[in-house]
C-alpha positions in Angstrom: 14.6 -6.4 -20.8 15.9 -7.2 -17.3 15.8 -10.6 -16.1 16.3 -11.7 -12.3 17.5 -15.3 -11.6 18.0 -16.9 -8.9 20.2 -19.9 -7.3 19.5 -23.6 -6.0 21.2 -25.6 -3.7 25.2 -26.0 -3.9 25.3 -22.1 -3.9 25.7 -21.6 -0.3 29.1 -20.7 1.4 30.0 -19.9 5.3 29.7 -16.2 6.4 26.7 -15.8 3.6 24.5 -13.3 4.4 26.5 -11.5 7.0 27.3 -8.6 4.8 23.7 -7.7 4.1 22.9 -8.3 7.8 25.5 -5.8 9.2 24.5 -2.6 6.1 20.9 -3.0 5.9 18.7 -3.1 9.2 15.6 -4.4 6.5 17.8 -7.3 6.2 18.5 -7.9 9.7 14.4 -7.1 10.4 13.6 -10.0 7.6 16.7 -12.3 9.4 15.4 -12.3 12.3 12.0 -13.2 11.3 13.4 -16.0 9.7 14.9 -16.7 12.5 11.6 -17.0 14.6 9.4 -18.7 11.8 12.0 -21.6 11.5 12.3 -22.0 15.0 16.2 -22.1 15.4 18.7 -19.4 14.5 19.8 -20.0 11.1 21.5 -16.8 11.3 24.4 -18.3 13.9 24.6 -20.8 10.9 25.2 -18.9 7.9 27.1 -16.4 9.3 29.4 -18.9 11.8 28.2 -22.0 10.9 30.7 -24.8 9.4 31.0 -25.8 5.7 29.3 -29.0 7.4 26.5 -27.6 8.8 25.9 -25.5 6.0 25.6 -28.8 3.8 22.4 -30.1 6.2 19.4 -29.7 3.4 17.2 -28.7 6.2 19.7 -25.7 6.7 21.1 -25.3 2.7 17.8 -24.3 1.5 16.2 -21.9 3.0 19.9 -20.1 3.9 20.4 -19.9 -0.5 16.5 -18.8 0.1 16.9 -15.7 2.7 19.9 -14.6 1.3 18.5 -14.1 -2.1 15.3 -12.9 -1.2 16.7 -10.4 1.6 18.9 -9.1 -0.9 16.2 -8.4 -3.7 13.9 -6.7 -0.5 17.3 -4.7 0.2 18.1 -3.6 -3.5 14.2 -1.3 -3.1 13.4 0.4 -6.1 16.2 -0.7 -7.7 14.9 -3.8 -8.0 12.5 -3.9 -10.9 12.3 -7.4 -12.9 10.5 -7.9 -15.9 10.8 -11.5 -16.4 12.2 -13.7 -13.0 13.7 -17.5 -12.8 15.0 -19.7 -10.7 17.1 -23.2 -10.9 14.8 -25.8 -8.8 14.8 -24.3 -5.3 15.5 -20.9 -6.4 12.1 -21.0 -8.0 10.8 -20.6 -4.7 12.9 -17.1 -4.5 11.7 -15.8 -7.5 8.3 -16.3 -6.8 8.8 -14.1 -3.6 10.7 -11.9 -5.9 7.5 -11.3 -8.0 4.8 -11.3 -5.4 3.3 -14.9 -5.8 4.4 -15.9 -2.0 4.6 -14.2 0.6 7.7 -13.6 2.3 6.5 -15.6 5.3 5.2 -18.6 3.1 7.4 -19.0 1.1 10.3 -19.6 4.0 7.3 -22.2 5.4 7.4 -23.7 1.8 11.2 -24.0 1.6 11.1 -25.7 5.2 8.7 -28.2 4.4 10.5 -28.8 0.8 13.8 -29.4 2.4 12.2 -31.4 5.1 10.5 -33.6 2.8 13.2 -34.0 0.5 15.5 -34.9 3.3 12.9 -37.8 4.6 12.8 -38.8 0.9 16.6 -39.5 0.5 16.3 -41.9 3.3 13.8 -44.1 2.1 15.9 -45.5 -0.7 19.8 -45.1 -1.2 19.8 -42.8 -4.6 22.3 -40.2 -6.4 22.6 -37.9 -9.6 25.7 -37.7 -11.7 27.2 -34.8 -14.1 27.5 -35.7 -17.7 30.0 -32.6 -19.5 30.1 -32.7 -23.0 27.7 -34.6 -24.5 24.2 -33.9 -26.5 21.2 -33.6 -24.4 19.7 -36.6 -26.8 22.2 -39.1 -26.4 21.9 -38.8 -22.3 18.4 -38.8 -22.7 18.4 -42.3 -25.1 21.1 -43.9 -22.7 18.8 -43.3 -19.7 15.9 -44.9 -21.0 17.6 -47.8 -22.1 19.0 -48.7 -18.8 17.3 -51.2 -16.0 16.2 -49.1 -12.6 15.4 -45.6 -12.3 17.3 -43.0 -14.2 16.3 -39.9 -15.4 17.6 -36.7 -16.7 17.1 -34.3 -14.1 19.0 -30.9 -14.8 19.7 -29.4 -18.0 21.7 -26.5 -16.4 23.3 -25.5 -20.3 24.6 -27.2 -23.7 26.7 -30.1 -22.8 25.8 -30.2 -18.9 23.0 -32.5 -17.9 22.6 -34.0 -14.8 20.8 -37.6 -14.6 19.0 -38.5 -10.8 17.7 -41.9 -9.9 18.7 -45.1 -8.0 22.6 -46.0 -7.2 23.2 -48.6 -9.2 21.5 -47.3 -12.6 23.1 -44.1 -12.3 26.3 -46.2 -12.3 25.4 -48.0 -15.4 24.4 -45.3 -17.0 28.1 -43.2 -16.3 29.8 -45.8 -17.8 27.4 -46.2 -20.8 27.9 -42.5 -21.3 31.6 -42.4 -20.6 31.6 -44.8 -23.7 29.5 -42.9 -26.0 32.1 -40.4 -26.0 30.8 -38.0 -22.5 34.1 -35.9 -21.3 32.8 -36.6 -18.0 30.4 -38.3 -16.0 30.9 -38.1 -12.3 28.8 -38.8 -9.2 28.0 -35.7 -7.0 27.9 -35.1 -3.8 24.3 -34.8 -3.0 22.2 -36.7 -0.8 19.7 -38.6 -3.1 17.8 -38.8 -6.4 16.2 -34.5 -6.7 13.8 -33.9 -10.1 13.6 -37.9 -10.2 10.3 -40.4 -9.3 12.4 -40.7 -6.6 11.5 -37.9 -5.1 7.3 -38.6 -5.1 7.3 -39.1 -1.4 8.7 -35.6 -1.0 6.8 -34.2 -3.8 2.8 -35.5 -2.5 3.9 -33.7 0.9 5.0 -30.3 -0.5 2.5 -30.7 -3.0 -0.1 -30.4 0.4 1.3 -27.3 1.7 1.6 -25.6 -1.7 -2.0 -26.6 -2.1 -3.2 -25.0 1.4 -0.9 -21.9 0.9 -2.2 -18.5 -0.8 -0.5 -18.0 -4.8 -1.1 -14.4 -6.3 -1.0 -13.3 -9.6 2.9 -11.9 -10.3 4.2 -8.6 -11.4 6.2 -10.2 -13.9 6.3 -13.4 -15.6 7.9 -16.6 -14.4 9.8 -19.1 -16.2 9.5 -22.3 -14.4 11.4 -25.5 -14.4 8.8 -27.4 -15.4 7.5 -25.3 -18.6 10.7 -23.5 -19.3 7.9 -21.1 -20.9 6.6 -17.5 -19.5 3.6 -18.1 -16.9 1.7 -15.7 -15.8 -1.6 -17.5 -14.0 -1.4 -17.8 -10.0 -3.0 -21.2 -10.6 -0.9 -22.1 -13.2 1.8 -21.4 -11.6 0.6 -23.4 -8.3 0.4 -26.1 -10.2 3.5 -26.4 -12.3 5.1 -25.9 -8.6 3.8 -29.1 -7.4 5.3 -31.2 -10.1 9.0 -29.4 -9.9 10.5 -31.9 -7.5 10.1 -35.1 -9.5 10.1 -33.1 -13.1 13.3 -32.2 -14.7 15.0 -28.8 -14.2 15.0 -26.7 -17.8 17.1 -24.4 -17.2 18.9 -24.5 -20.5 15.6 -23.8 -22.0 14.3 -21.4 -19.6 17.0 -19.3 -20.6 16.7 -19.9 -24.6 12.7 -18.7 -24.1 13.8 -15.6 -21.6 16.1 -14.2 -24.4 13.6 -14.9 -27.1 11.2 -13.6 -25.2 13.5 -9.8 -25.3 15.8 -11.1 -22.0 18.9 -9.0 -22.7 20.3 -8.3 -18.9 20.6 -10.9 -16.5 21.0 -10.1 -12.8 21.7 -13.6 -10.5 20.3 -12.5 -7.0 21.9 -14.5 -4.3 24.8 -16.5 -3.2 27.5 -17.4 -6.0 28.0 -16.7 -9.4 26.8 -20.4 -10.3 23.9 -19.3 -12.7 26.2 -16.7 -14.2 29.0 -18.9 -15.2 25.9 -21.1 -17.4 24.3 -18.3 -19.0 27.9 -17.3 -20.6 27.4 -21.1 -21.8 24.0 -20.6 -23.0 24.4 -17.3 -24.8 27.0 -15.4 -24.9 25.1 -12.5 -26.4 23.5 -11.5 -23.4 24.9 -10.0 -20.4 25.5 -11.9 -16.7 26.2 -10.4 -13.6 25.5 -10.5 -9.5 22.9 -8.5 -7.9 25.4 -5.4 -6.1 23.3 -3.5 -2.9 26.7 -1.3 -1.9 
């Protein structure tokens, strides 16, 4: 079965998008649009835009967004997924990919998510740290047995988990792991706490649009962060999305249930090979590439 998945934040890159915008008139039709909904020209951004600018959340989001959403509306009937995922924001991509959200509402959604998430950050100081090569079970033990907020917040494959929460225990909790035997457990350059009780603020505001927006049933099934299971249900699936931001990412296991599930081609649509490099981590048995429109 063929599987579409889609990227999160960290995958952007200056001049993204300006390929598809100069082959595909679709693409500049959908830019453009984007352009006018956001109310600034995001496309002078991504396509001449600094590494800098690039890096504003209000900006990052819904540039990974466009691009992999313009690309899957510019791939036509090429494009046919049976089974659709995406790591934390990218989930937003691949609902528009299966025809939960609307093109135009799901933009509006990544807006207000990077918004809120941006206002949340600056409430309380707060981080997230990589931890390489150690079980998912120890990191998970070591969190909860540290003072403060520290959770684990993305399992992006075996022996990569991220951990989200405040400063200081996120600190702690490095050096604890480091310890315990972890190859690596670095701070990362990100502006707060994401998939953490940290994020609540952010999480009761987007969980107000998602509520007032429109969710149709999808041609395929979703994987979501949340479940890491097949869903299927509009409502289900509305409701699972308003939990995402302070829920872990299960990515790891997303994938595990996709190729159980008969996953056997996996096609990353958007910016970046980031998702392709972890699924040759997760199984190796499956194959991994970028979504091609030449």
């Amino acid at each position: 079965m063929k599987a579409y998945i889609f990227p999160g934040q960290g995958a952007q890159y200056t001049g993204m998008g300006l390929d598809l915008y100069e082959k595909s008139s679709l693409a500049q039709e959908y830019f453009e649009k984007a352009n006018d909904i956001l109310g600034f020209s995001i496309t002078d951004i991504m396509f001449e835009g600094t590494a800098e600018q690039l890096k504003e959340t209000k900006v990052t989001q819904p540039a990974i967004f466009l691009h992999s959403v313009i690309l899957a509306k510019v791939l036509g009937d090429s494009f046919q997924p049976e089974m659709v995922a995406g790591h934390s924001l990218g989930e937003l991509s691949a609902l528009v990919a299966n025809s939960v959200l609307s093109f135009e509402d799901g933009l509006k959604l990544v807006s207000k998510r990077a918004l809120a998430m941006q206002k949340a950050c600056e409430i309380a100081p707060s981080t997230m740290a990589a931890v390489l090569g150690l079980d998912d079970k120890v990191v998970e033990e070591t969190c909860a047995e540290i003072d403060g907020i520290v959770v684990a917040a993305n399992y992006n494959c075996p022996g990569q988990l991220v951990i989200s929460g405040e400063i200081e225990a996120v600190e702690k909790a490095c050096a604890v792991l480091t310890e315990k035997g972890a190859k690596r457990a670095i701070l990362l350059p990100v502006g707060g706490a994401f998939h953490s009780p940290m994020m609540e603020p952010a999480r009761e505001e987007l969980a107000a649009a998602i509520e007032a927006t429109e969710f149709n049933e999808p041609t395929c099934p979703v994987y979501q962060n949340v479940t890491a299971s097949a869903v299927t249900s509009a409502d289900e699936i509305k409701k699972n999305l308003m939990i995402q931001l302070t829920a872990p990412v299960r990515w790891t296991q997303s994938i595990q249930a996709m190729v159980a599930d008969g996953g056997t081609e996996f096609i990353e649509v958007g910016p970046g090979k980031v998702l392709q490099g972890l699924m040759r981590k997760i199984d190796r048995n499956v194959t991994a590439s970028g979504a091609s429109f030449e």
